[in-house]
N, C-alpha and C positions, 0 to 999 in steps of 0.2 A: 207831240203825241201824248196821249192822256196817261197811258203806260206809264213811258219812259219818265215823265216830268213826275211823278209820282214816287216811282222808284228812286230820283233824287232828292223829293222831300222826304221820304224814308229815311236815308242814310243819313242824310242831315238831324234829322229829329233822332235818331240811337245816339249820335254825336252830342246832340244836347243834354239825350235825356241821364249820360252817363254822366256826365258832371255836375248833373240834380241829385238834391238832397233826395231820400226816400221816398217817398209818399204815405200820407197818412194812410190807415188801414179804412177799407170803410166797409161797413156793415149793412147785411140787407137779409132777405129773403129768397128762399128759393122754394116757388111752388107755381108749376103750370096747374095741376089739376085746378085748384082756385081760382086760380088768373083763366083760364078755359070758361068757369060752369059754374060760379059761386057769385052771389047776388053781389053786382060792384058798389050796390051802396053801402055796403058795410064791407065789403073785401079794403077793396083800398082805403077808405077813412082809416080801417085799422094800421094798415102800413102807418098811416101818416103820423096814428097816435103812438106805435113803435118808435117813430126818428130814423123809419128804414131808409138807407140810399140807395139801395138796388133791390129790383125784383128780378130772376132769373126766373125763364120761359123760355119751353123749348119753340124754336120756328121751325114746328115742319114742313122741308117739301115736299113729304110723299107720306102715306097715311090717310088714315082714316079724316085728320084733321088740317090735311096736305094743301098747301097754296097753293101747289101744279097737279093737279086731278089730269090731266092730261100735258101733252107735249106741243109747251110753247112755240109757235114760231121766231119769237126771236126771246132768247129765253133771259137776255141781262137788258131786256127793257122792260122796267117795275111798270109798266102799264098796258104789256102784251095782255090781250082781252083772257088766256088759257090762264093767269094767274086769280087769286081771292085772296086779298089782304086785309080783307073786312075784319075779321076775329083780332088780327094784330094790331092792325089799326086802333081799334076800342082799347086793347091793353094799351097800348104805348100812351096815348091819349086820355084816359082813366089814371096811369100812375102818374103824368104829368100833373096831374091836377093837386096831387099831393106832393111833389117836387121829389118824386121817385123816378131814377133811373134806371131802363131795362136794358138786362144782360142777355143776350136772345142766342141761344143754344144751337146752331142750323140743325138739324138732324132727320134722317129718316130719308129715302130717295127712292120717290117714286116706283110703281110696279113698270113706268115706261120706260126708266130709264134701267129698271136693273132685271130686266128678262122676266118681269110676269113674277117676282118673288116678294117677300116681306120686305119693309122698310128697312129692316138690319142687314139688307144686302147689301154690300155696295156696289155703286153706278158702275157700269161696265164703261163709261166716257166721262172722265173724271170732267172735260170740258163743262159737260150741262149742269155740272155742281158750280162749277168757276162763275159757269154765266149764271146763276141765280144768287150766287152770292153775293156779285157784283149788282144785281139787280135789288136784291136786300138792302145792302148798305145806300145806294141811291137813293130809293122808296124813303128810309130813314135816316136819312144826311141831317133833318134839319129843315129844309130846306125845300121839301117836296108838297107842294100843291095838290091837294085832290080836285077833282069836277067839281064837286061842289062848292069848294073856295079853303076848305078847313086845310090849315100848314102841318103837315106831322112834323109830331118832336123827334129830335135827334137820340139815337141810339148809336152809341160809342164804342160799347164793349160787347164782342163778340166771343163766342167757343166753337170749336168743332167737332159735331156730334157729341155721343154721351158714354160713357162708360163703355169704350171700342174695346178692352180687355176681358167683358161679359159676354157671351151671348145675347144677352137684351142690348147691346148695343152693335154687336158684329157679329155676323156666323159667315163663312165657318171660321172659327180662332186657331185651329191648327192644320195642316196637310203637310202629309208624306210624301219629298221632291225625294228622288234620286236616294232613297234608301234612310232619307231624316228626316223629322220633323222638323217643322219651319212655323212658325208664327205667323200664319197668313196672318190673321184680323190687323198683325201691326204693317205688314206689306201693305193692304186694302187701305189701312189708316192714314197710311203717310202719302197716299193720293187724298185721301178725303180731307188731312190737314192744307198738303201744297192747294190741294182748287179752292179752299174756302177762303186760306190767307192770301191767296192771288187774287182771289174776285173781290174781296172788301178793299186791298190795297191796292185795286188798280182805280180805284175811285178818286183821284185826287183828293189823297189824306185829307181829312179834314180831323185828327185826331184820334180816329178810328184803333184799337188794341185789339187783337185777335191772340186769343189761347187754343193751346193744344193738348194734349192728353186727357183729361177730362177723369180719370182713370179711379175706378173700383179700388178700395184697400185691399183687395186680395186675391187672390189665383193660386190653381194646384196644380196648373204647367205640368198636366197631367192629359197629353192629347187620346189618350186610349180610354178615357174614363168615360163616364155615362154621360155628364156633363163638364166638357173640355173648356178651363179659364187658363187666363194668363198674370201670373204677378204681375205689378204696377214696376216694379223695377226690370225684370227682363222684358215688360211692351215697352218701356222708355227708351233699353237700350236696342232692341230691335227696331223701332219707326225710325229713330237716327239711322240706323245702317241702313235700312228701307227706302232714307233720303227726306225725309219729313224739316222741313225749313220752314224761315221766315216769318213765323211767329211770335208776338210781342212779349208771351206769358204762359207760363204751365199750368195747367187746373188739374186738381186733384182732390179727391174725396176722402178724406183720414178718418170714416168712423171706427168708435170704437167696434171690438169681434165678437163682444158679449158685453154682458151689464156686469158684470164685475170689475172692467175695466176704467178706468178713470183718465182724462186726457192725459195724464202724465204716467200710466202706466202701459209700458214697453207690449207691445202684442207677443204672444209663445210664436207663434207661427214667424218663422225665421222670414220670410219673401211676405206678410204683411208689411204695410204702410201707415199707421193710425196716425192721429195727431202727436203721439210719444214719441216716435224716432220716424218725423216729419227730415230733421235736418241729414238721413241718411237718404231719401231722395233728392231734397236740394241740393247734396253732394254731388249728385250723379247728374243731376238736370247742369248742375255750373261744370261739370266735366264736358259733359256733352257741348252744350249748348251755351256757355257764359251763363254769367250772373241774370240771367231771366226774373224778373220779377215770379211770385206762386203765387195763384190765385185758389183761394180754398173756395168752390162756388158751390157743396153742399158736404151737411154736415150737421149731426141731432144725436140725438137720444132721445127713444120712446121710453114711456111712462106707462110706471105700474101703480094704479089701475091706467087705460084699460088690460095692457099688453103684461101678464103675471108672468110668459113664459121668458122674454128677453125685455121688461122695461123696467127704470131704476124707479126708486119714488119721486114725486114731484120736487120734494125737495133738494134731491140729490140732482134732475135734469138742470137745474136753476144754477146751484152750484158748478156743473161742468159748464154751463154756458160760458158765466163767469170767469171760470179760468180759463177755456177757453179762448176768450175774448184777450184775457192776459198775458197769455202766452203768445198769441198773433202779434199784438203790439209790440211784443218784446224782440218780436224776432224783424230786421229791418226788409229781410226778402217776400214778407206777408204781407198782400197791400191787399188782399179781401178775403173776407170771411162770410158766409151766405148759410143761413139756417134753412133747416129741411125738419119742417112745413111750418105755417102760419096756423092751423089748425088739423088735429087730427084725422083720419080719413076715418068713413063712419063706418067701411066694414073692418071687422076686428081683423082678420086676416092683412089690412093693409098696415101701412104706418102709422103710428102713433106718436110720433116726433114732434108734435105741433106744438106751439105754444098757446094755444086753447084746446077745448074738449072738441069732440062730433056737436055737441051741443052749442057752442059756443061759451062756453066758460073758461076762463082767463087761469092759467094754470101759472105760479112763483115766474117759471119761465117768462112769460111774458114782461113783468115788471124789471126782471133781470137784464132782460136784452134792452128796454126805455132806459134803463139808465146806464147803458154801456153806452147805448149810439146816439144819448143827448150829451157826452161826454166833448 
């Protein structure tokens, strides 16, 4: 059974991979809007002229940009006619071509599978998430043939949803049981983490690492407020008690909480997570969960111009890259680091983190991260 035989190359490969040296850290990109809707003749060339090794993009299932627009008949067969893996197909195949590997985010679930609500909902049959993950990972074995003849490249490294501790990633994050609040989003979570690392590892491993937490630097664990979040350290230890397993790696988001902060300076906020006191959640991830590898899969500073109210100058983005970049290296539990974005978003109200302008001009940033990741 494809299950079973799988869950023993699992156990076997933790066995191995504990007695392996570290692994190198490796560098890439994290930006769907681009990889989505940005001309790929010059999107990806730039990857290429960065040295990036990963692009991360979200796969959503449900949305606006949803590869189950409706309800699959058999939903962990990547060629059930209700799936569209056109859009992904072109990304995985496009960074291929500059020998960029994608990180594919699953996130979002259908309006059919979670009663007619937002993608931030989660699926009321954590099943239909398992079967499309597994249907994922197939699709991108490597190995998969299209009608047309063209082979899709293999996709290795997976996440489970996105920032589950925000509202943009989970609603609702808090509910009142029996006179207490309770941490729904990380309850919801740790079904959305067991279906996704089930459906990719029931694929007969071929390699395949799945992460979980995915998590926001911040939260005010304040369920009565206007807008209700969750620290990154009480969701980590809430989805453990919630039963969240079997996952390869933990991803986490460490920006800094304002521009005055610098990667090596400590966040005020007691329940932040930045990249400065990064090793107080490794703490708690290796309590929990052993020595898990962390996966940093986004992570920036916007720049002032254009951003005056929270960006540093260009000069100063270039320099945090840099130690940032340094400080991963140093640490042997860090095996990736993923920047957020490749260019800035052109309305001013979005991101400005890019390492080009809206215009396309090449901000220090950029040269800073080429000669991190030709290292």
């Amino acid at each position: 059974m494809r299950v079973a035989f799988a869950l023993l190359l699992a156990a076997a490969a933790v066995a191995a991979s504990s007695a392996s040296a570290a692994p190198k850290l490796q560098l890439g990109i994290t930006d769907s809007g681009d990889a989505y809707f940005a001309d790929p003749q010059t999107f990806y060339p730039r990857l290429g002229e960065l040295h990036a090794q990963l692009l991360r993009v979200h796969l959503n299932w449900g949305g606006r940009l949803g590869v189950a627009q409706r309800r699959p008949e058999n939903g962990f067969d990547p060629a059930d006619p209700a799936y569209d893996w056109s859009r992904y197909d072109r990304i995985v195949l496009r960074a291929d071509e500059q020998g960029v590997r994608i990180v594919f985010s699953i996130f979002g679930s259908p309006r059919w599978a979670n009663g007619g609500q937002l993608p931030t909902r989660a699926p009321r049959h954590a099943s239909d998430l398992q079967d499309f993950a597994f249907a994922a990972a197939e699709r991108y074995a490597g190995d998969y043939v299209r009608d047309d003849g063209v082979t899709l490249p293999a996709v290795r490294r997976w996440t489970a949803w996105n920032e589950p501790n925000l509202p943009i990633g989970l609603v609702p994050q808090w509910k009142r049981v029996g006179g207490h609040w309770v941490i729904r989003s990380a309850v919801d979570y740790a079904r959305i983490c067991n279906a996704i690392v089930d459906g990719i590892h029931s694929t007969l491993l071929r390699g395949e690492q799945v992460a979980c937490g995915d998590t926001s630097p911040r939260g005010n664990n304040a369920p009565t407020s206007s807008r209700p979040t969750t620290s990154p350290i009480a969701f980590l230890r809430a989805m453990k008690k919630a039963g969240a397993t079997g996952f390869d790696a933990y991803a986490h988001h460490p920006y800094a909480l304002n521009p005055n902060e610098t990667p090596t300076t400590r966040p005020r906020a007691r329940t932040a997570v930045s990249f400065a006191n990064i090793d107080d959640m490794i703490k708690v991830v290796t309590q929990l969960y052993g020595r898990k590898p962390i996966w940093i899969d986004e992570y920036g500073y916007q720049t002032n111009p254009p951003d005056h109210m929270l960006g540093v100058t260009l000069a100063a983005q270039a320099r945090y890259l840099t130690a940032s970049v340094r400080i991963a290296r140093a640490n042997p539990r860090i095996t990736m680091l993923l920047w957020f974005l490749l260019c800035d978003e052109s309305r001013l109200g979005g991101w400005q983190s890019g390492l080009e302008t809206a215009s396309g001009v090449r901000k220090p940033s950029f040269f800073a991260f080429a000669r991190a990741a030709a290292r």
